[in-house]
N, C-alpha and C positions, 0 to 999 in steps of 0.2 A: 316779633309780631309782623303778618307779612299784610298788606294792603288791604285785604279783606277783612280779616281779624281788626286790621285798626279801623276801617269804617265802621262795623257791627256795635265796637266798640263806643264810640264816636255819637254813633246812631241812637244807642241806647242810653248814654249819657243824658241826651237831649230831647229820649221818651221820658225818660224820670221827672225832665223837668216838667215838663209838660203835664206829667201825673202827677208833681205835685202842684200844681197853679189848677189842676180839676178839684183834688183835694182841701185843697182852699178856699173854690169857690163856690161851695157848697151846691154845685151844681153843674153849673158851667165852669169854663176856665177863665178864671181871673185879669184881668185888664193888665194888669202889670204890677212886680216886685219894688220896692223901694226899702231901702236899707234902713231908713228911717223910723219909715211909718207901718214897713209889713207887706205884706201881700193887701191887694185892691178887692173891690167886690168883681162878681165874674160880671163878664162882658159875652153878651149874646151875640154880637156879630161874629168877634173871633174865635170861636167856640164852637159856630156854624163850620166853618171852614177848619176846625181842628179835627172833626170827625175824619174827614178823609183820609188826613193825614194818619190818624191812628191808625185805623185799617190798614193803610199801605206798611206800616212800622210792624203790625202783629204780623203781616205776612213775612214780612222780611226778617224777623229776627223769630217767627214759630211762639209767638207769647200771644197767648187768648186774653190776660189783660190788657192790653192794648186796645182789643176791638169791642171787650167789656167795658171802658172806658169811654168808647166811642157810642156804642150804644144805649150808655149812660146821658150823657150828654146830648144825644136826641128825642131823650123824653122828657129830659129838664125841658128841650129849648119847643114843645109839645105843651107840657103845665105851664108855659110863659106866656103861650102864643097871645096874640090878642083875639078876639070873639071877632074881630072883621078877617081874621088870616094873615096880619102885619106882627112886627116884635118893632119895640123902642126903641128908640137911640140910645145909647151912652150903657152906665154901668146899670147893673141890676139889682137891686128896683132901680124903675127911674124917674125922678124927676119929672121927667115930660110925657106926656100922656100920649103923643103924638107917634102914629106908627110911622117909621122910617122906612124909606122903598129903598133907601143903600143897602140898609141892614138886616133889610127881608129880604131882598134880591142873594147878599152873601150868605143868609144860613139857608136860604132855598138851594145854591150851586152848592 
């Protein structure tokens, strides 16, 4: 396997995961795995910033789920928004009613 083949490789490894923490988070992508207790609820900030990232993966490895995923995930983080144009903090649903300017700043970029 020469350099190339192993990035792709590499790369794709850690698009799956990715699609499966979207898969799980029944919208968004999931806050984080725990051996314990399972996959977490999804988390809208990092979720925000996972879009790009997918994009750049479907182009690099020529896979349209990828950007179907990405796509997906910006219309979950669309059906979340708040009615002032802010999303939450923390995991989804959340707790606190309060819109976060961190966490609307990161799914805005």
């Amino acid at each position: 396997m020469n350099s190339i083949q192993r990035y792709e490789y590499h790369l794709k490894l850690t698009a799956d995961w990715l699609m499966k923490s979207i898969d799980r988070g029944r919208g968004g992508s999931c806050a984080y795995f725990s051996p314990l207790r399972g996959w977490s609820k999804p988390y809208p900030e990092t979720s925000g910033y996972i879009v790009p990232t997918l994009i750049r993966i479907s182009d690099a490895l020529h896979e349209k789920k990828y950007s179907n995923a990405a796509l997906s995930i910006g219309k979950w983080l669309l059906d979340i928004q708040s009615k002032n144009g802010s999303w939450f903090g923390g995991l989804y649903p959340s707790n606190s009613p309060k819109g976060s300017v961190f966490n609307t700043g990161q799914i805005i970029k």
